[in-house]
C-alpha positions in Angstrom: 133.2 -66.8 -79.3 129.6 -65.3 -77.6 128.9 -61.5 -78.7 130.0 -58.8 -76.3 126.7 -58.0 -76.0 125.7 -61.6 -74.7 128.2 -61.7 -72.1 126.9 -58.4 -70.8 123.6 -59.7 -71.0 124.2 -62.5 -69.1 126.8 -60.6 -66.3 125.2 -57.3 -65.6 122.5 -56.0 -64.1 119.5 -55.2 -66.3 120.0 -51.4 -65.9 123.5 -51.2 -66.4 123.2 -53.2 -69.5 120.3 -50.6 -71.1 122.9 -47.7 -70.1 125.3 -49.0 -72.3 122.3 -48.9 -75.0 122.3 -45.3 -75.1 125.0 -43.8 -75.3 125.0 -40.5 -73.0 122.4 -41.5 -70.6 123.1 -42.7 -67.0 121.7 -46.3 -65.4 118.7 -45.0 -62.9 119.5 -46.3 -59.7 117.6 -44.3 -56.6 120.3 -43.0 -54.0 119.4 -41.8 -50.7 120.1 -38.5 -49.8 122.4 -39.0 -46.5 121.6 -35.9 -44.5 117.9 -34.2 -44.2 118.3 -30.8 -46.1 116.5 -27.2 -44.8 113.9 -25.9 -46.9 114.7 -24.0 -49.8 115.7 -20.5 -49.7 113.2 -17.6 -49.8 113.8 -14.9 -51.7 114.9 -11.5 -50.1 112.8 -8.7 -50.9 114.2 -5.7 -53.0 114.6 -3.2 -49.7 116.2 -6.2 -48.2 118.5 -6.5 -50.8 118.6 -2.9 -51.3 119.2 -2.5 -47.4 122.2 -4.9 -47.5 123.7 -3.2 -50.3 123.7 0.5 -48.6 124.8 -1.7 -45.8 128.3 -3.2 -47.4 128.8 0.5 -49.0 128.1 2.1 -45.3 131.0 0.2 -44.5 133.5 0.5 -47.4 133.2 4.4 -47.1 133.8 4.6 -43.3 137.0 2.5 -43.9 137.9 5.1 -46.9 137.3 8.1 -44.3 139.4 6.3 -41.4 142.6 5.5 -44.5 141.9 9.0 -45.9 141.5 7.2 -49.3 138.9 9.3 -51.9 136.5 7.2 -53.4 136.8 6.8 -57.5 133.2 8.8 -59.3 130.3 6.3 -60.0 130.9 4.6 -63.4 129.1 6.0 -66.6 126.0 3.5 -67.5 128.4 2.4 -70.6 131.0 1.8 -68.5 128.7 -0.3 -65.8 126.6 -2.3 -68.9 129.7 -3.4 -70.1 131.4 -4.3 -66.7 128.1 -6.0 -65.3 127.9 -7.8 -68.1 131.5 -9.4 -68.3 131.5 -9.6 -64.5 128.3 -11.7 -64.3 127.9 -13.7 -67.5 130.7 -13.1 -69.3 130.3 -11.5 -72.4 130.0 -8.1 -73.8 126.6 -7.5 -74.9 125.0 -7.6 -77.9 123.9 -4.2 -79.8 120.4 -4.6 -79.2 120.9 -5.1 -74.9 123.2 -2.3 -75.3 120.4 0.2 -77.3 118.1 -1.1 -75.1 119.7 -0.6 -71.7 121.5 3.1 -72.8 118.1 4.3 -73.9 116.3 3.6 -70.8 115.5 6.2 -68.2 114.1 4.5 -65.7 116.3 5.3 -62.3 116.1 1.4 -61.4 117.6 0.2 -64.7 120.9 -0.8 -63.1 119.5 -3.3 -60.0 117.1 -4.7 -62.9 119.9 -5.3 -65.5 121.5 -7.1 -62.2 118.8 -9.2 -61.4 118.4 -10.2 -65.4 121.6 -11.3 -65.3 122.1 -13.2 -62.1 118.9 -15.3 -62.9 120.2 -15.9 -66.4 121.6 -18.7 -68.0 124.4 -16.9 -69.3 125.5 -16.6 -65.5 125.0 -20.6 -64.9 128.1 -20.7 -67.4 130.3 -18.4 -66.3 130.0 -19.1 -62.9 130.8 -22.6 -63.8 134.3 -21.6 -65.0 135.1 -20.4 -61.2 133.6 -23.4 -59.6 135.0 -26.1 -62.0 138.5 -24.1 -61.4 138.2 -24.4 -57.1 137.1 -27.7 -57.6 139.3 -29.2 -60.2 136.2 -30.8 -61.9 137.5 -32.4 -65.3 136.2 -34.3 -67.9 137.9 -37.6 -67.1 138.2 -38.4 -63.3 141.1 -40.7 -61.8 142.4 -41.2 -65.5 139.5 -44.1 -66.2 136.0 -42.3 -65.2 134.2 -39.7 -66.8 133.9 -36.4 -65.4 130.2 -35.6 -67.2 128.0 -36.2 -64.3 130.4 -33.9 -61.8 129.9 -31.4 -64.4 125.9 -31.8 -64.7 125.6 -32.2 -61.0 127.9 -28.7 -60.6 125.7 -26.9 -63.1 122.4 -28.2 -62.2 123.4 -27.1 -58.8 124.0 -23.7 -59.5 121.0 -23.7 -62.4 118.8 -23.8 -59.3 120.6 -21.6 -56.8 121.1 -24.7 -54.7 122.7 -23.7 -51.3 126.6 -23.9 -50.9 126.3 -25.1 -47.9 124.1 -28.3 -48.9 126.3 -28.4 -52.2 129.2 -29.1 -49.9 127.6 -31.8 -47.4 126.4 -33.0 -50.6 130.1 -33.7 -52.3 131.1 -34.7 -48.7 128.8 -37.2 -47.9 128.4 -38.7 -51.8 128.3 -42.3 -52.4 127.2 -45.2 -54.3 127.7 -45.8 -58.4 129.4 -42.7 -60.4 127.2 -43.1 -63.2 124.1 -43.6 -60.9 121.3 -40.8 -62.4 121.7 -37.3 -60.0 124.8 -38.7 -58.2 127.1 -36.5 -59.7 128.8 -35.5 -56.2 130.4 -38.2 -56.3 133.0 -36.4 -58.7 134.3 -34.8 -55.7 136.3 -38.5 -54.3 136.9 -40.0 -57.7 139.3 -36.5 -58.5 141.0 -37.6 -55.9 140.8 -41.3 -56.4 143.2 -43.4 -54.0 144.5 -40.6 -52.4 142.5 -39.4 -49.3 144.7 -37.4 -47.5 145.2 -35.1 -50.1 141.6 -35.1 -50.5 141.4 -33.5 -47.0 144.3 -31.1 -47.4 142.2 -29.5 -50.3 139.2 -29.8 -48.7 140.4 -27.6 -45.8 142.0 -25.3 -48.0 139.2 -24.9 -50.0 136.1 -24.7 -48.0 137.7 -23.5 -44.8 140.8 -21.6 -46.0 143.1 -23.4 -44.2 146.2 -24.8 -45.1 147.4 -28.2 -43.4 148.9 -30.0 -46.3 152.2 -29.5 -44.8 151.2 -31.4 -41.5 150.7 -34.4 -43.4 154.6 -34.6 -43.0 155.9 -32.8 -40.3 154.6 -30.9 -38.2 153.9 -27.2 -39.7 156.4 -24.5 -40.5 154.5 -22.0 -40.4 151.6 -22.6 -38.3 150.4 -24.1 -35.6 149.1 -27.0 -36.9 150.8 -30.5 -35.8 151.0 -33.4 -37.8 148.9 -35.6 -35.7 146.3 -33.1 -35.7 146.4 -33.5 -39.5 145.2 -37.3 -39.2 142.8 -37.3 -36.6 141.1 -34.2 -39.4 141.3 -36.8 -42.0 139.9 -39.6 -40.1 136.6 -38.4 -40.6 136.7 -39.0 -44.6 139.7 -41.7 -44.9 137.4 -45.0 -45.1 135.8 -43.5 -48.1 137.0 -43.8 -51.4 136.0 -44.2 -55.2 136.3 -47.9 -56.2 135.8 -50.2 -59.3 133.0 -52.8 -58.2 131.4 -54.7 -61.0 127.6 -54.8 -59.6 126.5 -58.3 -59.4 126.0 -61.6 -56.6 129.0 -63.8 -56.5 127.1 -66.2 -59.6 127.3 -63.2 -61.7 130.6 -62.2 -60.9 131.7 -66.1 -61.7 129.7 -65.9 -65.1 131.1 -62.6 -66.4 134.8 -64.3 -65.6 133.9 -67.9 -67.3 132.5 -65.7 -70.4 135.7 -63.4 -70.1 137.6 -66.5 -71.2 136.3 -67.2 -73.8 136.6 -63.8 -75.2 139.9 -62.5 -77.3 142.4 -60.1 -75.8 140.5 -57.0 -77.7 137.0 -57.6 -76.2 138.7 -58.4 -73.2 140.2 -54.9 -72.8 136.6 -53.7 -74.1 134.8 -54.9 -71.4 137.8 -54.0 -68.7 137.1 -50.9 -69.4 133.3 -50.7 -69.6 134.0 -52.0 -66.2 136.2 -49.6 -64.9 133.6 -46.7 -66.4 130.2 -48.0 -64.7 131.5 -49.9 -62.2 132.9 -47.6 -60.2 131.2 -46.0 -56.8 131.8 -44.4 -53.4 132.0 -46.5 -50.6 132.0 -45.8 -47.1 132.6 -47.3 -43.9 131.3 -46.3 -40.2 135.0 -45.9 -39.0 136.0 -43.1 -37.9 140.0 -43.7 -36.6 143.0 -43.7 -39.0 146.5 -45.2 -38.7 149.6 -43.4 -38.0 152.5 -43.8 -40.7 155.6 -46.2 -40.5 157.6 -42.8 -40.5 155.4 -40.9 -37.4 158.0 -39.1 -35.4 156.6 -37.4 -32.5 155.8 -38.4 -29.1 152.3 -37.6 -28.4 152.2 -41.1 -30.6 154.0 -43.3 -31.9 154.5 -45.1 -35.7 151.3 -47.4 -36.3 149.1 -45.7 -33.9 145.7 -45.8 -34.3 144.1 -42.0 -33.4 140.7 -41.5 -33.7 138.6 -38.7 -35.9 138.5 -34.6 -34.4 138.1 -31.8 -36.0 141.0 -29.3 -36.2 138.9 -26.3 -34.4 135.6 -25.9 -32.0 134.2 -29.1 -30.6 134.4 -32.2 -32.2 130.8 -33.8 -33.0 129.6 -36.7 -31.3 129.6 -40.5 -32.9 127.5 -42.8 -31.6 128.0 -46.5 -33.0 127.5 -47.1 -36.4 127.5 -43.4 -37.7 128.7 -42.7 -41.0 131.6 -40.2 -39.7 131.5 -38.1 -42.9 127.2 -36.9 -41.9 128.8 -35.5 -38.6 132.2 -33.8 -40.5 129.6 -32.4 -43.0 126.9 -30.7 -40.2 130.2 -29.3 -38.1 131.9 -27.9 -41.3 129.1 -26.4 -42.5 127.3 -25.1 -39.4 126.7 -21.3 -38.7 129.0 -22.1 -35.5 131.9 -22.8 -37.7 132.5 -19.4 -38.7 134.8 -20.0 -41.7 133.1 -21.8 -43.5 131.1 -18.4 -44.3 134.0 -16.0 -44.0 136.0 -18.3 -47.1 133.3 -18.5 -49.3 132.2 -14.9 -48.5 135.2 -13.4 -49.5 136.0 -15.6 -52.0 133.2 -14.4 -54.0 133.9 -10.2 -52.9 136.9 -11.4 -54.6 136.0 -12.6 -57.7 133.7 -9.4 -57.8 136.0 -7.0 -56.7 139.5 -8.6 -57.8 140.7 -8.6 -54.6 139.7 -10.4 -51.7 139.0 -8.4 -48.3 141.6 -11.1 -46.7 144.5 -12.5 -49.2 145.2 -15.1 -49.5 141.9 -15.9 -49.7 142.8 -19.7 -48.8 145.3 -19.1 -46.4 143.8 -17.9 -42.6 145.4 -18.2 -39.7 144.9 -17.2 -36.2 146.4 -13.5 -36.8 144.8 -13.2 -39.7 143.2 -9.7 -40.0 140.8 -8.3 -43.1 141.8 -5.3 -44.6 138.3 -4.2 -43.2 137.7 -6.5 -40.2 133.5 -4.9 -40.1 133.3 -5.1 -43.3 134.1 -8.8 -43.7 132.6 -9.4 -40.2 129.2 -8.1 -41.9 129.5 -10.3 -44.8 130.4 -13.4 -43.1 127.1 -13.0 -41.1 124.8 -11.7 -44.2 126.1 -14.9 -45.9 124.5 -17.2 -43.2 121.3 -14.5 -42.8 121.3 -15.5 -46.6 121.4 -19.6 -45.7 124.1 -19.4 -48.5 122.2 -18.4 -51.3 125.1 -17.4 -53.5 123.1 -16.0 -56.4 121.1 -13.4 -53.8 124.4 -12.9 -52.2 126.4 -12.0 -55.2 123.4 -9.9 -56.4 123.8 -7.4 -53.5 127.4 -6.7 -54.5 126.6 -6.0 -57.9 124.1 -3.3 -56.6 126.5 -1.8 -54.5 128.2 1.6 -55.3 131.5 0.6 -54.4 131.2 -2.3 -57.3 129.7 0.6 -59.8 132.6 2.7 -59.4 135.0 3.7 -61.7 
């Protein structure tokens, strides 16, 4: 009977052999970025930050004079250390941050104790406990893959303040091998492996607080939404899907089977599932059309149909011939036309600063939704695209505002 290790040898690729030598690191294999990315991000100034700030509270207090509501007092320097730091990292902090911070005098000690902390990586973890909760990142993927490099890619991402918007037509446009070095994105189809229409329902729901799931069915209760809207939506993502795909020409495939033979029914299951681990990627085709179910049961189609891809609001993006349908979904669902995208993850974030979101549910508008302050989220919609979705410089200004240091 030939060692494991031979028939490896002799099957796989060179690279995904040596990953299996070290336990922890990922085969390198280059993967082109799909989409062209904008620059990064320039940092605002501090009056630019400060300006936004006076801004958002400009705003909240004109909303408390029209509702005759009276404002709570500005929070005791105790009170704010210990909210701004449990609100940004965390924690409490320490004795000496404490000393340190209730000793100063300096009349600027509250925006710097802000910026410390929102370029800290104290604030890299916590944040990761709200994003791995949206996203429903965990540590094994479609009940066979691991769920490490989702999590790297996640907090890498926010370790350098990368865009949302690019982290989202990153997830959305991911493919190629799971384990491949920096393809971590990829995370995003194998939690849903096999299932791409819930993929898309959570997608909407999540990035542009819309719920559709129930159109996948019927068409909606509740809203407007019709059940053949809901396909020709997920036509744009449904020829993509996480798949096992032992690397290899068609002699390699041949010689790992010949040598599987010969092994016994425990090294056999072994190397099943090394193969389920690092040979599974993303693939994607150019379609962009989806087939009605058996059950369909409306007439503006009927059972079998094939519809093609369009989005569910504002104009559809253009395919030509051999486009990978998921580059255009990406560039319409996050463009600053598509106003909300920004307005989700805008108040998304006012909520998980303030405990409430301006509009609740935060994953839930509709046509008649209204904010409880329609300028107020109106501004912060349109700071967060000002901003080019720089979450950590976005977040920063709330902190700084007086309606977060309030009492």
């Amino acid at each position: 009977m030939p060692p494991l290790r031979s028939v490896l040898a002799a099957a796989l690729p060179l690279g995904l052999v040596a990953a299996l030598a070290w336990p922890g690191r990922h085969a390198s294999v280059q993967v082109e970025d799909p989409q062209e990315i904008a620059p990064a991000v320039s940092p605002l100034s501090a009056g630019e930050i400060a300006q936004a700030s006076a801004t958002i509270d400009q705003l909240v207090e004109a909303s408390h004079a029209k509702h005759n509501v009276q404002a709570m007092p500005v929070a005791t320097d105790a009170q704010f250390l210990r909210r701004a730091y449990l609100g940004i990292i965390g924690r409490i902090p320490t004795a000496d941050e404490a000393y340190a911070f209730l000793a100063s005098t300096a009349s600027t000690k509250r925006e710097v104790l802000v910026d410390r902390l929102v370029a800290s990586e104290g604030r890299v973890h916590h944040e990761f406990t709200f994003w791995a909760d949206l996203l429903r990142v965990q540590s094994r993927l479609g009940n066979r893959s691991p769920g490490q490099p989702w999590i790297d890619w996640l907090k890498d991402s926010l370790r350098t303040n990368k865009p949302y918007d690019r982290m989202v037509r990153e997830m959305v446009t991911a493919s190629g091998p799971a384990l491949a070095e920096g393809n971590g994105a990829t995370g995003f189809y194998l939690r849903d492996q096999g299932m791409p229409l819930d993929r898309m329902a959570y997608l909407s729901q999540t990035f542009l607080g819309t719920q559709i799931g129930c159109a996948q069915c019927h068409d909606h209760p509740f809203d407007h939404w019709k059940r053949r809207e809901f396909f020709e939506f997920a036509a744009y993502l449904h020829g993509s899907d996480a798949r096992r795909d032992v690397p290899g020409d068609k002699q390699a495939r041949q010689a790992l089977r010949k040598a599987m033979e010969e092994l016994g029914p425990q090294e056999r299951n072994v190397l099943r599932r090394i193969g389920d681990t690092i040979g599974v990627r993303v693939n994607t085709t150019v379609k962009a059309t989806i087939t009605l179910p058996e059950d369909y049961q409306y007439d503006d189609a009927k059972p079998k149909d094939s519809v093609g891809a369009k989005v569910i609001f504002g104009a559809s993006p253009t395919l030509a011939k051999g486009d990978d349908p998921r580059a255009a979904f990406a560039t319409w669902l996050t463009a600053p036309e598509n106003p909300r995208f920004a307005t989700v993850i805008a108040n998304r974030l006012w909520k998980k600063a303030f405990g409430i979101g301006l509009i609740e549910p935060v994953d839930d508008l509709r046509n008649d939704t209204v904010a409880s302050n329609p300028e107020l989220m109106a501004y912060l919609s349109r700071l967060m695209v000002s901003l080019k979705y720089d979450l950590r410089a976005y977040q920063a200004i709330l902190y700084k505002t007086r309606a977060w240091q309030r009492q």
